[in-house]
Chimera marker file (.cmm) of the C-alpha trace (Angstrom):
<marker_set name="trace">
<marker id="1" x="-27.786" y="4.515" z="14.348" r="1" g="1" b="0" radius="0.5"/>
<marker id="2" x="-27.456" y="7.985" z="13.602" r="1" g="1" b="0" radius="0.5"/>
<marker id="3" x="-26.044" y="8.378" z="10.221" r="1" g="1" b="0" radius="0.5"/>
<marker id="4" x="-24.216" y="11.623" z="8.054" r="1" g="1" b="0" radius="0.5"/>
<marker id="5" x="-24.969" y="11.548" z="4.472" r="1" g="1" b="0" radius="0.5"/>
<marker id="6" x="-22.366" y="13.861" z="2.327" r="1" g="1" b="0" radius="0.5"/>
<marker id="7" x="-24.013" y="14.224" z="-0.654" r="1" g="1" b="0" radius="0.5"/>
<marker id="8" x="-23.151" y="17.804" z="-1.543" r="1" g="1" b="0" radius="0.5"/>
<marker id="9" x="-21.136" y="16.671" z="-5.316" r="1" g="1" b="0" radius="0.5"/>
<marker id="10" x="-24.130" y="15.370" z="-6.477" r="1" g="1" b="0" radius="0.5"/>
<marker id="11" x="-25.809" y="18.100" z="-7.832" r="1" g="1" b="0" radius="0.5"/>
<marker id="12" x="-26.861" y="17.151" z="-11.517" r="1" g="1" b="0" radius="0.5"/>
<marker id="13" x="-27.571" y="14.253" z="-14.099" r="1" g="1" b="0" radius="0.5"/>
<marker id="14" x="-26.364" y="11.001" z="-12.878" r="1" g="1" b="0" radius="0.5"/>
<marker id="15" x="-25.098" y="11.734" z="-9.493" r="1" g="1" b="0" radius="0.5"/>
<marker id="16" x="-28.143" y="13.716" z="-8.433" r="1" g="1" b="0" radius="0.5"/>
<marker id="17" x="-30.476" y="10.631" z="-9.225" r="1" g="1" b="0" radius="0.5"/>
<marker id="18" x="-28.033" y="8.626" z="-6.954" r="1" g="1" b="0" radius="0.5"/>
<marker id="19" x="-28.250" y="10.691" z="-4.375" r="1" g="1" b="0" radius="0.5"/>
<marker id="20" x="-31.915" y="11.033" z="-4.113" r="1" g="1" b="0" radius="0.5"/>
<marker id="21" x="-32.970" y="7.254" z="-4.523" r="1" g="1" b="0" radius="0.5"/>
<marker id="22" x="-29.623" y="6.483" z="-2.156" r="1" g="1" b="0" radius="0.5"/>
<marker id="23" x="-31.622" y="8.974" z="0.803" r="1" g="1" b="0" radius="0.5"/>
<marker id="24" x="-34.983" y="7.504" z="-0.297" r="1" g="1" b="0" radius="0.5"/>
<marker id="25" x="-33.670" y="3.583" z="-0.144" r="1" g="1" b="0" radius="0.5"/>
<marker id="26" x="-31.770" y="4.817" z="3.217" r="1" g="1" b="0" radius="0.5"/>
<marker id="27" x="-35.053" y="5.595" z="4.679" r="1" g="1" b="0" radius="0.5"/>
<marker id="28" x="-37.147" y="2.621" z="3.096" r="1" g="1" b="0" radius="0.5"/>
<marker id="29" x="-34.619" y="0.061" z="4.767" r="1" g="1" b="0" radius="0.5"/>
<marker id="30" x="-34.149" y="1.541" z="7.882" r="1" g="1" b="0" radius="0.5"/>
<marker id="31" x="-36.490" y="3.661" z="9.492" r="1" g="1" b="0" radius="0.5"/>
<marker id="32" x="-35.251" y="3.878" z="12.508" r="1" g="1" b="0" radius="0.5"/>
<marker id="33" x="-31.365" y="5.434" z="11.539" r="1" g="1" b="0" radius="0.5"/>
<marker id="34" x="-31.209" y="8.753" z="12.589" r="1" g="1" b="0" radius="0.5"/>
<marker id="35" x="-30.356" y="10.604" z="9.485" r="1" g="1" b="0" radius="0.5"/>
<marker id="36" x="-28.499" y="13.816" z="8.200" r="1" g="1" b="0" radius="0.5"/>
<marker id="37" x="-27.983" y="14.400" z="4.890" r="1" g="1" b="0" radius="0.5"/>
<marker id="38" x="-25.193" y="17.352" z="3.762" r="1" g="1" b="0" radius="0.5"/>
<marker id="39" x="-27.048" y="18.438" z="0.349" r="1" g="1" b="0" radius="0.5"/>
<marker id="40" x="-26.765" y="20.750" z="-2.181" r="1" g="1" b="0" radius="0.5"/>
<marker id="41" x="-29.064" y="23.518" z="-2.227" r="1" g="1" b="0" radius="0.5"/>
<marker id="42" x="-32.137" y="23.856" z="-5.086" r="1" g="1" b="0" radius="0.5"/>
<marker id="43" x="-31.297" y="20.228" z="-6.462" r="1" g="1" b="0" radius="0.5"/>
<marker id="44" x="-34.494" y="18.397" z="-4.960" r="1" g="1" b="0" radius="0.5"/>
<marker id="45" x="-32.796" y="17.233" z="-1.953" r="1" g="1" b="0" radius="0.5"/>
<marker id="46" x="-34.922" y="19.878" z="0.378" r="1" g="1" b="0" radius="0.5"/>
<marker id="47" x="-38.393" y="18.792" z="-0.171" r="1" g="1" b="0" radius="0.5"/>
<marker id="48" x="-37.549" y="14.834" z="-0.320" r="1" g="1" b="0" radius="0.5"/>
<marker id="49" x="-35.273" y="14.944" z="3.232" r="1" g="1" b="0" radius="0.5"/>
<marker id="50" x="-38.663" y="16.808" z="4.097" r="1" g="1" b="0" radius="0.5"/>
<marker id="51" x="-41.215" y="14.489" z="3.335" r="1" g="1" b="0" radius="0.5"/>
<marker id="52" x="-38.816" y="11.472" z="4.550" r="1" g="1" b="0" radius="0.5"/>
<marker id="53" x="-38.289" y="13.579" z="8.136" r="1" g="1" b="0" radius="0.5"/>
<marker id="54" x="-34.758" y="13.198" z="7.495" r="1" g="1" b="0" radius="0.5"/>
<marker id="55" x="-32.572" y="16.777" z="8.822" r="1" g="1" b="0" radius="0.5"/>
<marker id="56" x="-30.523" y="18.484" z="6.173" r="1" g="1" b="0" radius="0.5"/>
<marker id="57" x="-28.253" y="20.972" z="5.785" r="1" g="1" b="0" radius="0.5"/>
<marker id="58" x="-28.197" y="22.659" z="2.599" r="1" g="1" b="0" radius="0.5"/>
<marker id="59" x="-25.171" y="24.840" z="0.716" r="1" g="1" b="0" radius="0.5"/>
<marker id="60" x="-25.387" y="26.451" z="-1.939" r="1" g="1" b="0" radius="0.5"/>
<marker id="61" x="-22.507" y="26.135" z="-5.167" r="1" g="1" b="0" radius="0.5"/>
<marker id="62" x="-19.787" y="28.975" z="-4.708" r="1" g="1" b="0" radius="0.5"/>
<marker id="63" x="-17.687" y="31.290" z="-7.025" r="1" g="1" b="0" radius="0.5"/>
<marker id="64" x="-14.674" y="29.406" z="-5.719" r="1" g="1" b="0" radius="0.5"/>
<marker id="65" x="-16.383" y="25.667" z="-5.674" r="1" g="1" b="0" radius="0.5"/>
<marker id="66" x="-13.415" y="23.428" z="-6.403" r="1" g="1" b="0" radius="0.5"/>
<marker id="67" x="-11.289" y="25.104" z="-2.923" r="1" g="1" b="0" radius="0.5"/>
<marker id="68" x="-15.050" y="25.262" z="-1.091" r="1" g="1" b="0" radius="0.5"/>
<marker id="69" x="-15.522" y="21.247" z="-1.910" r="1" g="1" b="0" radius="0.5"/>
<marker id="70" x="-11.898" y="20.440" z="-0.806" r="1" g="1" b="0" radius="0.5"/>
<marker id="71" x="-12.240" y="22.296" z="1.912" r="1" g="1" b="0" radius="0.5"/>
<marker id="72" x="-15.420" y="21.407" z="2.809" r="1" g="1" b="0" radius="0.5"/>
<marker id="73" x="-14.885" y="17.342" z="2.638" r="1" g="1" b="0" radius="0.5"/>
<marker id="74" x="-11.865" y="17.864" z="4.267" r="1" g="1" b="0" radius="0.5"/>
<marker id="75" x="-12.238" y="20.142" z="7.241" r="1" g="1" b="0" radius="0.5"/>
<marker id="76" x="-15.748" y="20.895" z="7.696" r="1" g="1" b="0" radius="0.5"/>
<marker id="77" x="-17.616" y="17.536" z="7.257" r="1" g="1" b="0" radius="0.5"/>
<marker id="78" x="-15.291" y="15.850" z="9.517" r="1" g="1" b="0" radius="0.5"/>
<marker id="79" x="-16.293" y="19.073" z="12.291" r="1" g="1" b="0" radius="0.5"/>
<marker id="80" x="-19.724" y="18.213" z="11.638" r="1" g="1" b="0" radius="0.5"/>
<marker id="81" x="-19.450" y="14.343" z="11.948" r="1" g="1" b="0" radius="0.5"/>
<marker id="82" x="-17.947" y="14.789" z="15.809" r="1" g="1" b="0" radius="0.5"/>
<marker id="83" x="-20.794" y="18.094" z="16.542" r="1" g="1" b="0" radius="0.5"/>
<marker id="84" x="-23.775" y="16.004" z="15.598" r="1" g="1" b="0" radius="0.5"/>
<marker id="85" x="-21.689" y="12.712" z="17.298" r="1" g="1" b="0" radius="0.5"/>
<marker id="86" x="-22.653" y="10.859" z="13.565" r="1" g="1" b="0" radius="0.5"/>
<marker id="87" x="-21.615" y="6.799" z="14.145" r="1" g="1" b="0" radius="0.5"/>
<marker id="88" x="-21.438" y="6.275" z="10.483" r="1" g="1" b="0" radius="0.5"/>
<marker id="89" x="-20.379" y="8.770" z="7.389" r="1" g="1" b="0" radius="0.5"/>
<marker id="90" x="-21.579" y="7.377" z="4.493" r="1" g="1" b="0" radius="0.5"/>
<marker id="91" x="-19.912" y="10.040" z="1.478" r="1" g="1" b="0" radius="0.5"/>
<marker id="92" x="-21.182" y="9.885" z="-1.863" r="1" g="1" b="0" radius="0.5"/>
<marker id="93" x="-18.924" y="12.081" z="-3.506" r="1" g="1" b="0" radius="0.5"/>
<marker id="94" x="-15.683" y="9.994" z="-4.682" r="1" g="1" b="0" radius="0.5"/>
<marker id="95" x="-13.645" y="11.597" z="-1.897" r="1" g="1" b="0" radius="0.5"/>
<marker id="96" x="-13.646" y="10.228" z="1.681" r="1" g="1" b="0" radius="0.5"/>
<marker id="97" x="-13.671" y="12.644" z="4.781" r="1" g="1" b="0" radius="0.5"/>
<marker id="98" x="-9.682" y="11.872" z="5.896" r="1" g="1" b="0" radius="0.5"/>
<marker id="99" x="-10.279" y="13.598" z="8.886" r="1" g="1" b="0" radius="0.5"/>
<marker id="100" x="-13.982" y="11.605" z="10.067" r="1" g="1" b="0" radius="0.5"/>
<marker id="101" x="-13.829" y="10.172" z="13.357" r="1" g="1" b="0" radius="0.5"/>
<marker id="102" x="-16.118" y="7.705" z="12.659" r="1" g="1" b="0" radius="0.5"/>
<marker id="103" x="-16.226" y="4.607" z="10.077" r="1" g="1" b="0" radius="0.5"/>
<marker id="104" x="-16.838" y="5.223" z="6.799" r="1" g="1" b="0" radius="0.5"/>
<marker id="105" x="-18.192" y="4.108" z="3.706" r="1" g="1" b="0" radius="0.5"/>
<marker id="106" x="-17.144" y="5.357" z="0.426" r="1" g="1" b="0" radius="0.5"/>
<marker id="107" x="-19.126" y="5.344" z="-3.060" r="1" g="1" b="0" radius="0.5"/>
<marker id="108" x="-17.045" y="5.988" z="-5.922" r="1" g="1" b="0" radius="0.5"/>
<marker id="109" x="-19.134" y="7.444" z="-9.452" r="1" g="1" b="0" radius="0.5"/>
<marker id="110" x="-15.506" y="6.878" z="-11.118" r="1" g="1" b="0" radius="0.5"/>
<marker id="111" x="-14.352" y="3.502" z="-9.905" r="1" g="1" b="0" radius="0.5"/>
<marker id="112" x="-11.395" y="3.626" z="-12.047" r="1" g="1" b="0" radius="0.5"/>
<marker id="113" x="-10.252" y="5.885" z="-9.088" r="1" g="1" b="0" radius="0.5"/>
<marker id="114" x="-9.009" y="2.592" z="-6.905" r="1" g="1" b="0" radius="0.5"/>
<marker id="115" x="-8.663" y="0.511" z="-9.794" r="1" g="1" b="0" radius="0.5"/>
<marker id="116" x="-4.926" y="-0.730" z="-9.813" r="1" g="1" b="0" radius="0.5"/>
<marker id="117" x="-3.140" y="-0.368" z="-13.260" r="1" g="1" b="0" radius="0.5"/>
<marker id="118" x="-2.246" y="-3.888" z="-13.389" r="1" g="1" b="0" radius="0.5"/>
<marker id="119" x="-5.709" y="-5.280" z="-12.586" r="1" g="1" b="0" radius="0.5"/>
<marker id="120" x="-7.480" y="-5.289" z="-15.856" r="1" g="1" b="0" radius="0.5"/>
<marker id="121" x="-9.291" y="-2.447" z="-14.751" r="1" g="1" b="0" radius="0.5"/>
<marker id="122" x="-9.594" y="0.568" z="-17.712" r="1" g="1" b="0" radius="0.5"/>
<marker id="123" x="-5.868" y="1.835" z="-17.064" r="1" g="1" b="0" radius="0.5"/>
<marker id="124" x="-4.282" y="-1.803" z="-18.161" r="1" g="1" b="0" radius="0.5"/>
<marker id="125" x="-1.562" y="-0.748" z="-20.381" r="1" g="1" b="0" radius="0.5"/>
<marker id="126" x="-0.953" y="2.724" z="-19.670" r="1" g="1" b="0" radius="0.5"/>
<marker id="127" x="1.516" y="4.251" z="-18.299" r="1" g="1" b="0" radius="0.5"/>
<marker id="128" x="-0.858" y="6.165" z="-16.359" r="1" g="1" b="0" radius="0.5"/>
<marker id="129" x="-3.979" y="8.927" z="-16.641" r="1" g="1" b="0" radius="0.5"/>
<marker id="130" x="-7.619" y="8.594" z="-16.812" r="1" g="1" b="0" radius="0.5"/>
<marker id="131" x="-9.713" y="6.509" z="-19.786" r="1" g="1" b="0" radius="0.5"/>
<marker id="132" x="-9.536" y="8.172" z="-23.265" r="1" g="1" b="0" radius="0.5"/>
<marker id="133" x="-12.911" y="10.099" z="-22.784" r="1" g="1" b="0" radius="0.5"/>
<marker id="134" x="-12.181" y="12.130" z="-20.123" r="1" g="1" b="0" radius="0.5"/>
<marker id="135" x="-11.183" y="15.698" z="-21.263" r="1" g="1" b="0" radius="0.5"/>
<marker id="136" x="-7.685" y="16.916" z="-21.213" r="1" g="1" b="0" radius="0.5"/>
<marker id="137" x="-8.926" y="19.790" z="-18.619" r="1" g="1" b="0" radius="0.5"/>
<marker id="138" x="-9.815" y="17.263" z="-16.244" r="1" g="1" b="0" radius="0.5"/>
<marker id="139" x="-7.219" y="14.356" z="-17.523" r="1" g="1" b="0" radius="0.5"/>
<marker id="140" x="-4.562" y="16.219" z="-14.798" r="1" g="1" b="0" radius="0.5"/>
<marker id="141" x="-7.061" y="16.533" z="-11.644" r="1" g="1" b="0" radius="0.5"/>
<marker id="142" x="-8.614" y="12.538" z="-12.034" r="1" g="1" b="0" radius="0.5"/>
<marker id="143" x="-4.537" y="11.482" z="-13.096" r="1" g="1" b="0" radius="0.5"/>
<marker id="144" x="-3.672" y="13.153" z="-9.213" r="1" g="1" b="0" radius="0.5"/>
<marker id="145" x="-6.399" y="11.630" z="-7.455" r="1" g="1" b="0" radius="0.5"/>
<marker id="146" x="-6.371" y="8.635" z="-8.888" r="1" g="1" b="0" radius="0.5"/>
<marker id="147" x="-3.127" y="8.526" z="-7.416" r="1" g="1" b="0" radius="0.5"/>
<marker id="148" x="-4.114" y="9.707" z="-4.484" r="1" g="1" b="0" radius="0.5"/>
<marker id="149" x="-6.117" y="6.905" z="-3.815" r="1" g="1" b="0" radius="0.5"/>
<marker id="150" x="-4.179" y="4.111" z="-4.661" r="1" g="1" b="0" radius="0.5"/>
<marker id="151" x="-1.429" y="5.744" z="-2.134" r="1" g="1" b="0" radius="0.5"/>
<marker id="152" x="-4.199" y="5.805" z="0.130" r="1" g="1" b="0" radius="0.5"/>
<marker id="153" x="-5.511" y="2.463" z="0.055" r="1" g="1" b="0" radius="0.5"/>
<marker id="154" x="-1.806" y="1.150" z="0.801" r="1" g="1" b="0" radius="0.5"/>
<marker id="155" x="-2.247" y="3.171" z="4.399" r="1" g="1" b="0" radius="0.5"/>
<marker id="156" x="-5.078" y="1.994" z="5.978" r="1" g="1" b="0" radius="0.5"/>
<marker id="157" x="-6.383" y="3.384" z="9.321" r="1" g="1" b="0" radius="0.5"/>
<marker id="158" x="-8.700" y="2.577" z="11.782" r="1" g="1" b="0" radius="0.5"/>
<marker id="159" x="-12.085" y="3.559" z="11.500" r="1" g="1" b="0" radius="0.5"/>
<marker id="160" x="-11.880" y="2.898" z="7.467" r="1" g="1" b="0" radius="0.5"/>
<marker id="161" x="-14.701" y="0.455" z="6.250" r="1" g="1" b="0" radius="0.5"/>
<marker id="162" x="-15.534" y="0.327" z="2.891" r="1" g="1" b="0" radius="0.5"/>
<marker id="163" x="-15.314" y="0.945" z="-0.974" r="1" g="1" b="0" radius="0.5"/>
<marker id="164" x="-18.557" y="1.185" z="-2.930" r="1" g="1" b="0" radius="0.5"/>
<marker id="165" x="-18.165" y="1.108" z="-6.559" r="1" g="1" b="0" radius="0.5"/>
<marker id="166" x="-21.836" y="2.187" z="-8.324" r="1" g="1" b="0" radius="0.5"/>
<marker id="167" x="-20.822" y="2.429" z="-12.265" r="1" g="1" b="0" radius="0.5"/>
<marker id="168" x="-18.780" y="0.398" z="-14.678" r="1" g="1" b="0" radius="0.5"/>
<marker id="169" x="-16.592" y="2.293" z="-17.039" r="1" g="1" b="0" radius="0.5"/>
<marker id="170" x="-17.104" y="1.687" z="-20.660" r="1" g="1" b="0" radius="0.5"/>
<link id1="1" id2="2" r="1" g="1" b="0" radius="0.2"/>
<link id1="2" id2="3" r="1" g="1" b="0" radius="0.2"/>
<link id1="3" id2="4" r="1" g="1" b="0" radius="0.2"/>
<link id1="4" id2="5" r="1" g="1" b="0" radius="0.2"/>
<link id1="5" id2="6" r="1" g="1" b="0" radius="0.2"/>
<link id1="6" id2="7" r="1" g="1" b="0" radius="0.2"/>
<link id1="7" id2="8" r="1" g="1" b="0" radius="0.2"/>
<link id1="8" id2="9" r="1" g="1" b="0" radius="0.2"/>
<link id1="9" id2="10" r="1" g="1" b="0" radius="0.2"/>
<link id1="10" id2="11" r="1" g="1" b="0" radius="0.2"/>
<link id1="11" id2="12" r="1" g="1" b="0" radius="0.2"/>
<link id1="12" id2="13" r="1" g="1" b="0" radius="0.2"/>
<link id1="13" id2="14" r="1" g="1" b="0" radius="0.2"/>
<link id1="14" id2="15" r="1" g="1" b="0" radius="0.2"/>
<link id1="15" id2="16" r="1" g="1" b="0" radius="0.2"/>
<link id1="16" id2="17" r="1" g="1" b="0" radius="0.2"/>
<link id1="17" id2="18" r="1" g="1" b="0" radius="0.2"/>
<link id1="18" id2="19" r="1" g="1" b="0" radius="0.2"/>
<link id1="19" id2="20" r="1" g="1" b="0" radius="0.2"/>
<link id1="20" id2="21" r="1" g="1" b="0" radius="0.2"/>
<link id1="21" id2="22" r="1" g="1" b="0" radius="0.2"/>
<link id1="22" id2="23" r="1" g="1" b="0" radius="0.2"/>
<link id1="23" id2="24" r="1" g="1" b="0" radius="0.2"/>
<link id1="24" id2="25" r="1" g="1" b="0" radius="0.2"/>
<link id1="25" id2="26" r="1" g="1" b="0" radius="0.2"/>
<link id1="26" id2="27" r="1" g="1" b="0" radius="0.2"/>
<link id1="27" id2="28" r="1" g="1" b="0" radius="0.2"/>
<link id1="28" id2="29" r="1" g="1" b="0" radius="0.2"/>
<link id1="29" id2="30" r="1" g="1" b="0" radius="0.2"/>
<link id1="30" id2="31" r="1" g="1" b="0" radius="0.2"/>
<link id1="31" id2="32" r="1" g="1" b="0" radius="0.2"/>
<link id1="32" id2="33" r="1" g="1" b="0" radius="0.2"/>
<link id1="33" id2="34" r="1" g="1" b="0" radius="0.2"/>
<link id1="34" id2="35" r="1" g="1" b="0" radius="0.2"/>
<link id1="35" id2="36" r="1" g="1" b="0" radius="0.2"/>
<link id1="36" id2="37" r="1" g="1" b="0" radius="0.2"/>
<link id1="37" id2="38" r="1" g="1" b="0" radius="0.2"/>
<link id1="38" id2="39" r="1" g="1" b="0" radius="0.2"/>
<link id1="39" id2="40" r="1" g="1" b="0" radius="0.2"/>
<link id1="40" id2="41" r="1" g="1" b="0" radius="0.2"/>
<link id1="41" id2="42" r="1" g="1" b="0" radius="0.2"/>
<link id1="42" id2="43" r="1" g="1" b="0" radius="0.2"/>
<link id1="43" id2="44" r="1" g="1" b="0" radius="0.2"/>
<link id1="44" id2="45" r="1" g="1" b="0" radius="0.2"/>
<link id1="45" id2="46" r="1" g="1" b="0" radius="0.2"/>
<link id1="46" id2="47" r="1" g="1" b="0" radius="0.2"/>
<link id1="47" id2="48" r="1" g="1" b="0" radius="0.2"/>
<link id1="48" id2="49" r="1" g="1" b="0" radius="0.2"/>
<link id1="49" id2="50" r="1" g="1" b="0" radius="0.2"/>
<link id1="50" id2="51" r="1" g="1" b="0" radius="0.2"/>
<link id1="51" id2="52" r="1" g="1" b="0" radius="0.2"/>
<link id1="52" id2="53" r="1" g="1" b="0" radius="0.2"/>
<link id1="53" id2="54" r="1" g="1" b="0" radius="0.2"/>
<link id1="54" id2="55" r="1" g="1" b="0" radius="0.2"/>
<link id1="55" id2="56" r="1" g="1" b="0" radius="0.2"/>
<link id1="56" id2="57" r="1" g="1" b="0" radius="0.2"/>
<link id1="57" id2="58" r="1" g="1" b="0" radius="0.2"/>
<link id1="58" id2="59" r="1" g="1" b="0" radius="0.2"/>
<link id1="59" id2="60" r="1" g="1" b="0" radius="0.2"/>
<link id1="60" id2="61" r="1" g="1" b="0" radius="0.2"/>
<link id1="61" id2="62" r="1" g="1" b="0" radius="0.2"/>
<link id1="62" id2="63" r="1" g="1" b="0" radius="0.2"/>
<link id1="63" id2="64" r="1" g="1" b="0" radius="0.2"/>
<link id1="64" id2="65" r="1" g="1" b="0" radius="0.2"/>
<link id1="65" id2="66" r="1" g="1" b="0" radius="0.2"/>
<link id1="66" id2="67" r="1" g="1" b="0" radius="0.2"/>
<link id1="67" id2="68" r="1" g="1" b="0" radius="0.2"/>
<link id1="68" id2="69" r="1" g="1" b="0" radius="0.2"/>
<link id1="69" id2="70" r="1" g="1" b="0" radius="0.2"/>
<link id1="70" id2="71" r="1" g="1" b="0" radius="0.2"/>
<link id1="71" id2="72" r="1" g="1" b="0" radius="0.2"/>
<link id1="72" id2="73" r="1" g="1" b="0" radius="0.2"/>
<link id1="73" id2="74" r="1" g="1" b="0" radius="0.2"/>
<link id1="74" id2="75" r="1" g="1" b="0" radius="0.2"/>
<link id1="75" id2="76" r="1" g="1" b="0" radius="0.2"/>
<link id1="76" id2="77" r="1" g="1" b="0" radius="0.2"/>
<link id1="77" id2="78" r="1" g="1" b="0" radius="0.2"/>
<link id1="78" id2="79" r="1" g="1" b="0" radius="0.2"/>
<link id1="79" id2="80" r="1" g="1" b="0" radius="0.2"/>
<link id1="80" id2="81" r="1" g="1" b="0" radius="0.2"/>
<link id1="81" id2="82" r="1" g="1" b="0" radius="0.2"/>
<link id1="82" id2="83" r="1" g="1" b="0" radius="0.2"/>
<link id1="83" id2="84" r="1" g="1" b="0" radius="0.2"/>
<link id1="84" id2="85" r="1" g="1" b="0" radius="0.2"/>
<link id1="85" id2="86" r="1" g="1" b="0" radius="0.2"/>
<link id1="86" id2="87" r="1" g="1" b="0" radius="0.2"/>
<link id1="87" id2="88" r="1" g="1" b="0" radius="0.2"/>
<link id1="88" id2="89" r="1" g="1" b="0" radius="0.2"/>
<link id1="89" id2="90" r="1" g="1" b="0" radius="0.2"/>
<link id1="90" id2="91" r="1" g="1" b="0" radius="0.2"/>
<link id1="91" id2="92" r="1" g="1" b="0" radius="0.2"/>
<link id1="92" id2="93" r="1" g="1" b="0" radius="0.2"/>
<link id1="93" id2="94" r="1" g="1" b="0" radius="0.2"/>
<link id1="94" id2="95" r="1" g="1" b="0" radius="0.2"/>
<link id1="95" id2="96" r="1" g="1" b="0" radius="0.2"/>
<link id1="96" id2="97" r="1" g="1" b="0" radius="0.2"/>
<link id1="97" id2="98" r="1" g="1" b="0" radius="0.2"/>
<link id1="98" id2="99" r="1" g="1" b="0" radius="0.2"/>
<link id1="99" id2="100" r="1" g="1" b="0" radius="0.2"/>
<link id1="100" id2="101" r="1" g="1" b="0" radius="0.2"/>
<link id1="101" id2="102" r="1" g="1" b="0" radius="0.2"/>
<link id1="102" id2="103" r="1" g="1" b="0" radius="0.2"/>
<link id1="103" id2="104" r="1" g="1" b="0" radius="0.2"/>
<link id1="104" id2="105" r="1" g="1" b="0" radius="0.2"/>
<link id1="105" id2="106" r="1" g="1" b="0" radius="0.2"/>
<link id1="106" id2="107" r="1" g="1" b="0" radius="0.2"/>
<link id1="107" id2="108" r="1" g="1" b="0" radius="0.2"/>
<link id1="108" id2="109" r="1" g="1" b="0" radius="0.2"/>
<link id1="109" id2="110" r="1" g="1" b="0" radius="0.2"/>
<link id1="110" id2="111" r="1" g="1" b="0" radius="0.2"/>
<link id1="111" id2="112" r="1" g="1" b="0" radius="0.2"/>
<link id1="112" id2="113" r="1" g="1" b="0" radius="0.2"/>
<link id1="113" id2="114" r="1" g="1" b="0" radius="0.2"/>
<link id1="114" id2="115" r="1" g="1" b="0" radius="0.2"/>
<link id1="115" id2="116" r="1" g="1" b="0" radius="0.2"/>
<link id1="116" id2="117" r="1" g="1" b="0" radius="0.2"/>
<link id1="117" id2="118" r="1" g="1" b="0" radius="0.2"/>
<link id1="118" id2="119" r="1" g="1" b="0" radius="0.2"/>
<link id1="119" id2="120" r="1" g="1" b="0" radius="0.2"/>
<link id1="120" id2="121" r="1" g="1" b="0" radius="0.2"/>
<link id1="121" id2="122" r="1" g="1" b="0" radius="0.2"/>
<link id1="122" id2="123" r="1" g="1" b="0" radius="0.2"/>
<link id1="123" id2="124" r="1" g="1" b="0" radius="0.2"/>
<link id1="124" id2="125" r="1" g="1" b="0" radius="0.2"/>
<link id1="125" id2="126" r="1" g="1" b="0" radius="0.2"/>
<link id1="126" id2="127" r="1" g="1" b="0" radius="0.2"/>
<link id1="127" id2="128" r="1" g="1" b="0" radius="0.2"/>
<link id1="128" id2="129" r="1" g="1" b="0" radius="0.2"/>
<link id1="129" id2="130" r="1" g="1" b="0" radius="0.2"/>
<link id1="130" id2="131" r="1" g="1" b="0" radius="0.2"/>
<link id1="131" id2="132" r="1" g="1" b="0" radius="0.2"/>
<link id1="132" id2="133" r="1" g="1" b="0" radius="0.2"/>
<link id1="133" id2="134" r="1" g="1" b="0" radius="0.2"/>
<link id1="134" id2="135" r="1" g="1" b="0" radius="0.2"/>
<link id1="135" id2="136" r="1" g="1" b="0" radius="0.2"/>
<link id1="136" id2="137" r="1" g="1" b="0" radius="0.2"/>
<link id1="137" id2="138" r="1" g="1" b="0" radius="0.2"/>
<link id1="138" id2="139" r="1" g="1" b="0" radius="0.2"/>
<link id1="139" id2="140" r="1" g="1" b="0" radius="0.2"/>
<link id1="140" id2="141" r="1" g="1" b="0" radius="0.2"/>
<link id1="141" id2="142" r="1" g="1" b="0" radius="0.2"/>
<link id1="142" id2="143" r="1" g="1" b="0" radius="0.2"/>
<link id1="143" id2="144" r="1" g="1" b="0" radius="0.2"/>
<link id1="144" id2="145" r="1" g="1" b="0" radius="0.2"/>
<link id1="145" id2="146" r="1" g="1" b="0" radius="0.2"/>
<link id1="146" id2="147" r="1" g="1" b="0" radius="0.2"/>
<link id1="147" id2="148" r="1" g="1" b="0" radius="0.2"/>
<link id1="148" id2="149" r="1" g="1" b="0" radius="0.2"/>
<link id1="149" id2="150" r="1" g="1" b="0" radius="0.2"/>
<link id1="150" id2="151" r="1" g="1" b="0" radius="0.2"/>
<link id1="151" id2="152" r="1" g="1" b="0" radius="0.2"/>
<link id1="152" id2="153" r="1" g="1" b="0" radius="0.2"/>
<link id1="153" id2="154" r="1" g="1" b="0" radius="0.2"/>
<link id1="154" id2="155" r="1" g="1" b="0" radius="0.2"/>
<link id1="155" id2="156" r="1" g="1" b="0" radius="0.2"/>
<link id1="156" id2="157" r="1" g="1" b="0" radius="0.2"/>
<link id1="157" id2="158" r="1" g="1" b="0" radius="0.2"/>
<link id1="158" id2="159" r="1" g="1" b="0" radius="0.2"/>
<link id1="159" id2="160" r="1" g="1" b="0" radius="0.2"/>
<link id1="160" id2="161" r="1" g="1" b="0" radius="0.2"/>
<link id1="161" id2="162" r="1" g="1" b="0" radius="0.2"/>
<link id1="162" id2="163" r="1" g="1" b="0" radius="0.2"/>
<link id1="163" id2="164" r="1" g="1" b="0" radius="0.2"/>
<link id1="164" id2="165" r="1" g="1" b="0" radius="0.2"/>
<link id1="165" id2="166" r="1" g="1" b="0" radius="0.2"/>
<link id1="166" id2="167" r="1" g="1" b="0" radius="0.2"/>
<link id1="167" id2="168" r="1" g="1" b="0" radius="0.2"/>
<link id1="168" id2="169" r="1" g="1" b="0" radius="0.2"/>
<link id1="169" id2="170" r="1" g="1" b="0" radius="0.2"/>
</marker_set>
């Protein structure tokens, strides 16, 4: 199985220790996957794909991060996913590839992302917009791709597989 890892959003705190146990659990299981991880550069990531013989590519944060990121989950990880001929993209970054090729499994930091508002989920009885703890900096960017997603999971495609939600909201 040769599998693409797009880790590159977890960078610090919470989602970095995610994404290092996720590669070292990845190689624990299943030895045999062919493995690439996209990583961040100077988080840690380097010396553990190292000593787990799993290939890497590395990129470092830019002046202009939030257009690299889009830009970078959208056109250039779904480039790499048909160069290296990847049979499963597994993106930990709360943002699916819309462009991969190939299935693809999902795993959302901030489930309230595909929560509907009407499920009891943290948005129940709002009109709409993130939880109450979120700043009002970032309240407009996670209200729009919140959105985004629920729109999104209404149009399925082929090649989609799965949601993975790894934190409850408080």
């Amino acid at each position: 199985m040769r599998l693409l890892v797009n880790a590159v959003g977890l960078r610090a705190g919470g989602g970095l220790t995610v994404g290092l146990n996720c590669l070292r659990g990845i190689r624990e299981i299943r030895p045999d996957y062919e493995i690439m991880a996209l990583v961040p550069a100077d988080c840690g990531y380097e010396e553990l794909c190292t000593s787990l013989s799993i290939s890497y590519r590395a990129f470092r944060k830019t002046a202009l991060y939030p257009a690299w990121r889009l830009s970078f989950d959208q056109v250039h990880v779904p480039l790499i996913v048909r160069r290296w001929s990847a049979e499963v993209l597994f993106t930990m970054n709360n943002q699916a590839a819309w462009g991969a090729s190939c299935p693809q499994v999902v795993l959302f930091h901030n489930p309230y992302y595909i929560y509907p508002v009407a499920s009891g989920g943290p948005w129940s009885g709002r009109s709409s917009g993130p939880p109450s703890c979120c700043s009002v900096r970032c309240s407009a960017w996670r209200s729009i791709a919140a959105r985004v997603w629920r729109y999104r999971r209404r149009w399925p495609r082929s090649g989609s597989a799965s949601s993975t939600v790894s934190n409850a909201i408080d």
